[in-house]
C-alpha positions in Angstrom: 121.9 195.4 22.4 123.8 191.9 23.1 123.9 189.9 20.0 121.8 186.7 20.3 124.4 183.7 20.0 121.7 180.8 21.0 120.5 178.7 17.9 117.0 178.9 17.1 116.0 175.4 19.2 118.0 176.7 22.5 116.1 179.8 22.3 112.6 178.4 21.6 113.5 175.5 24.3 114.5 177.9 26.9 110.9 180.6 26.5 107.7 180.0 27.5 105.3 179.6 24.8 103.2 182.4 23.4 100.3 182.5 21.0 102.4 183.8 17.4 99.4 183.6 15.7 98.7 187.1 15.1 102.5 187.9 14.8 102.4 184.7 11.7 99.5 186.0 9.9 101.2 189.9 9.6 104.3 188.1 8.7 103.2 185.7 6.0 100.6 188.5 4.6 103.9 190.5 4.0 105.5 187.1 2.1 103.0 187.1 0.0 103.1 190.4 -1.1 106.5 190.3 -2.0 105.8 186.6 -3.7 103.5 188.7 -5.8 105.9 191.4 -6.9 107.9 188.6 -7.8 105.3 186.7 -10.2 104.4 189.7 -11.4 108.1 190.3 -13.4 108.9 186.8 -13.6 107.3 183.8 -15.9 107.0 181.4 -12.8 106.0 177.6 -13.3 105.5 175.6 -10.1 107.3 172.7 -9.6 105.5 169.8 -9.7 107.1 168.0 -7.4 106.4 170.2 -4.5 102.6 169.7 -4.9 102.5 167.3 -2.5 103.9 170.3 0.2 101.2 172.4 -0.3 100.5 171.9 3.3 101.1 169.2 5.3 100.6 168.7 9.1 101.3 166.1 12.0 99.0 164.5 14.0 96.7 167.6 14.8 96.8 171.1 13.0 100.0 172.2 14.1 102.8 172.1 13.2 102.0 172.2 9.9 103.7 174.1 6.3 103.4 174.6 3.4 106.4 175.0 0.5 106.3 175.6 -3.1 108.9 175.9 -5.6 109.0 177.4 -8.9 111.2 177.9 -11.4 111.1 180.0 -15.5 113.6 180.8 -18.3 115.2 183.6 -15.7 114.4 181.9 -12.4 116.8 179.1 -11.2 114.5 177.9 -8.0 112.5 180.2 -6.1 111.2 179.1 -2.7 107.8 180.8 -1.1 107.2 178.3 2.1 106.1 178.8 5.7 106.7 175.9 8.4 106.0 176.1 12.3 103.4 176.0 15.5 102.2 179.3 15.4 100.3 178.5 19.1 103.6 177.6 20.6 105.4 180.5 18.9 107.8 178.9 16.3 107.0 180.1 13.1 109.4 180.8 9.9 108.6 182.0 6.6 110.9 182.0 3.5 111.3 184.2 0.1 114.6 182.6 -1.7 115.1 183.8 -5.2 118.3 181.5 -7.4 118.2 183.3 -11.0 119.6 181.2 -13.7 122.9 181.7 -15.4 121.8 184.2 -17.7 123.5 186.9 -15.5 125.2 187.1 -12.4 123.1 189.7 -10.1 123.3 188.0 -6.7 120.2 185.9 -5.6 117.7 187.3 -2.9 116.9 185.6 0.7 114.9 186.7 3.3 113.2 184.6 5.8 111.5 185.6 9.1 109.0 184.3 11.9 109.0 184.1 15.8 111.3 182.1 18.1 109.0 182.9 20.3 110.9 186.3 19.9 110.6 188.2 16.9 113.4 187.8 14.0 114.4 188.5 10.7 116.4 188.0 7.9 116.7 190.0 4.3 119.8 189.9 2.2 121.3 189.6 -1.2 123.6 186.2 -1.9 126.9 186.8 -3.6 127.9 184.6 -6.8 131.3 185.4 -6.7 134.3 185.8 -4.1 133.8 189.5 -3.2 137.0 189.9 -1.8 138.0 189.9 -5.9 135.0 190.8 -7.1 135.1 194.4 -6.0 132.9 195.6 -8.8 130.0 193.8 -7.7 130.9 194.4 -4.0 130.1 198.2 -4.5 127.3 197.4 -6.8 125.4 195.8 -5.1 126.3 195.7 -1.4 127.5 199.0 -1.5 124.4 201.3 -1.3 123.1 199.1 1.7 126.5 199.5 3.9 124.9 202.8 5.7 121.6 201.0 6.6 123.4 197.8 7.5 125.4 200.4 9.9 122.0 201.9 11.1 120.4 199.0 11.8 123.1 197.3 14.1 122.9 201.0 16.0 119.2 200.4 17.0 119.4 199.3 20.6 116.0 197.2 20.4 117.6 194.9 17.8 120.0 192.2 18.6 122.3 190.8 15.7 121.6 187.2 15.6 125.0 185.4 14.9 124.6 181.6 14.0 126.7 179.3 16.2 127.4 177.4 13.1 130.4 178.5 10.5 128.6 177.6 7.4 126.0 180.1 7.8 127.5 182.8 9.0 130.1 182.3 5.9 126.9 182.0 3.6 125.9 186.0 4.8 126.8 189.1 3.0 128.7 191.4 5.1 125.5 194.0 5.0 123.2 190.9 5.6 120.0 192.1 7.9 119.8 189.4 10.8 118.2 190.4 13.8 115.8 189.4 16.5 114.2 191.5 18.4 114.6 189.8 22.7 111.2 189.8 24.8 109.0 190.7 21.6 106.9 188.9 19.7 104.3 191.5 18.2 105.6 195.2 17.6 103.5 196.9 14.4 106.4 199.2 14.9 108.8 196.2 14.0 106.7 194.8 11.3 106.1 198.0 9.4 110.0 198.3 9.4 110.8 195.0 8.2 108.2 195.4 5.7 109.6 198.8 4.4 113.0 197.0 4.4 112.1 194.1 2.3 110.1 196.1 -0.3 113.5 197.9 -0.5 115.8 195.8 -1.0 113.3 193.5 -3.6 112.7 196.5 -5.9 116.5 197.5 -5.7 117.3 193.8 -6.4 114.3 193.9 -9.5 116.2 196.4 -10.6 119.6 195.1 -11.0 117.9 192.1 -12.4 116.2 195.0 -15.3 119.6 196.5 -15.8 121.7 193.5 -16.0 123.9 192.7 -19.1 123.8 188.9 -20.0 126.6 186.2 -18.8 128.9 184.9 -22.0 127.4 181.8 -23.0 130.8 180.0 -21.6 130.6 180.8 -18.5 127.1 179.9 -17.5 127.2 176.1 -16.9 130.1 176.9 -14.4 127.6 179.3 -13.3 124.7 177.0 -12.7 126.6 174.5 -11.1 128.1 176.5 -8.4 124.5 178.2 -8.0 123.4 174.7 -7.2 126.1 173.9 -4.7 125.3 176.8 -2.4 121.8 176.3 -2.6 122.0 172.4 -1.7 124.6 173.0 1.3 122.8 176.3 2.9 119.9 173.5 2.3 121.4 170.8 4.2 123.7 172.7 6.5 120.9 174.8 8.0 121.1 174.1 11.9 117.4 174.9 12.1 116.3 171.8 10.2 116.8 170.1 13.6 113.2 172.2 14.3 111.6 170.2 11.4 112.6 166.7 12.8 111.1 167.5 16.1 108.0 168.2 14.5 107.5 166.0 11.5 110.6 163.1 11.8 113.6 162.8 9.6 111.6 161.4 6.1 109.3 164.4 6.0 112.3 166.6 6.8 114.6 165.4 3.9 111.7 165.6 1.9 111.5 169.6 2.5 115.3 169.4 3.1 115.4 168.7 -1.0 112.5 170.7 -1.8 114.6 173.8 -0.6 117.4 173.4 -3.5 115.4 170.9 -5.8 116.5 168.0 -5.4 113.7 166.3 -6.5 112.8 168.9 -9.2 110.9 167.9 -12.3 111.0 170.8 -14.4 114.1 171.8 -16.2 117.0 174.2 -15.5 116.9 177.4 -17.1 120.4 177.6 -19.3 
């Protein structure tokens, strides 16, 4: 199939709306089971100062969110957040695990929701230029390059390419980022990314189990670069403009931060 070269407001401008309600609820029940995988091997400590997201709204019930950030002793910034209209058909959901400096397994994205067409996105974030770093391209990209290869094969999926440079330069090369054109609820569709995402978390939990610690010299370098990519795929993200239509540019930054903590109260993991 074509790949899908609009940005996420051209395509949501451009369909008529649909009811995503039922396609949100199957979506976010999936987010939170992989939250809980997550809390179950990490020590997890919300960050106080996204208590004030735990939902928030316009003038009427949609849009509305919700976003809350932890962080532990292994974990960096985690990010478990939903924000859209779900009775107009924009909805997006978000998993992003940052580990701290402790080792250098990549960190884990994956973010979905409805356009109003359905879409997804799972993959692992590199830490290091993998074009040197060959070890830890075949590490841990390596295993996925057949399924990457498999899933760009299937004609009901179209390979959704971001219009803007920064984020297609912040994807792995076996990143899985699809949408699916002219659907918006396909059990079919959700039971395959569900499968997917269960895959690549216990893979990634994995890595993280097996990992060998980071020399103590290397980790503020470590930490500080973690923080750069975080803030700019933050701020760069061409979707924000989504959140300013719905909730104005104050509320936006405020979510904007919230995403790479800039407003964070606990402290860093070191």
């Amino acid at each position: 199939m074509k790949e899908t070269l609009e940005g996420v407001e051209e395509i949501f401008d451009r369909q008529e709306q649909v009811d995503s309600t039922p396609s949100f609820n199957r979506l976010w029940g999936i987010t939170q089971d992989l939250m809980a995988k997550l809390e179950a091997r990490f020590e997890l400590t919300r960050d106080p100062s996204t208590d004030v997201l735990e939902t928030y709204k316009g003038e009427s019930d949609f849009p509305a969110g919700r976003l809350a950030a932890y962080s532990g002793p292994e974990m960096d910034w985690l990010v478990h957040s939903w924000i859209g209209n779900p009775p107009l058909g924009f909805t997006n959901m978000h998993i992003t695990a940052w580990l701290g400096p402790h080792i250098d397994v990549p960190h884990l994205g994956i973010a979905w929701g409805t356009l109003p067409d359905l879409w997804f996105y799972i993959d692992y974030n590199p830490r290091s230029d993998l074009m040197i770093d060959t070890d830890s391209l075949d590490k841990y990209w390596g295993a996925q390059n057949d399924e990457f290869l498999d899933l760009r094969a299937d004609e009901g999926l179209a390979p959704f390419t971001s219009r803007a440079l920064y984020v297609r330069q912040a994807l792995s090369d076996t990143a899985i980022c699809f949408t699916v054109p002219g659907v918006n609820y396909d059990e079919e569709r959700f039971d395959q990314i569900e499968a997917l995402a269960h895959k690549r978390v216990d893979e990634w939990l994995a890595h993280v189990d097996s990992a060998t610690p980071v020399p103590q010299e290397r980790r503020a370098q470590l930490a500080s670069d973690d923080e750069t990519r975080r803030r700019n795929i933050a701020e760069r993200d061409p979707a924000n403009i989504m959140a300013v239509r719905f909730f104005g540019e104050e509320l936006t930054d405020t979510l904007v931060r919230a995403l790479w903590g800039g407003d964070r109260q606990l402290p860093r993991p070191t």
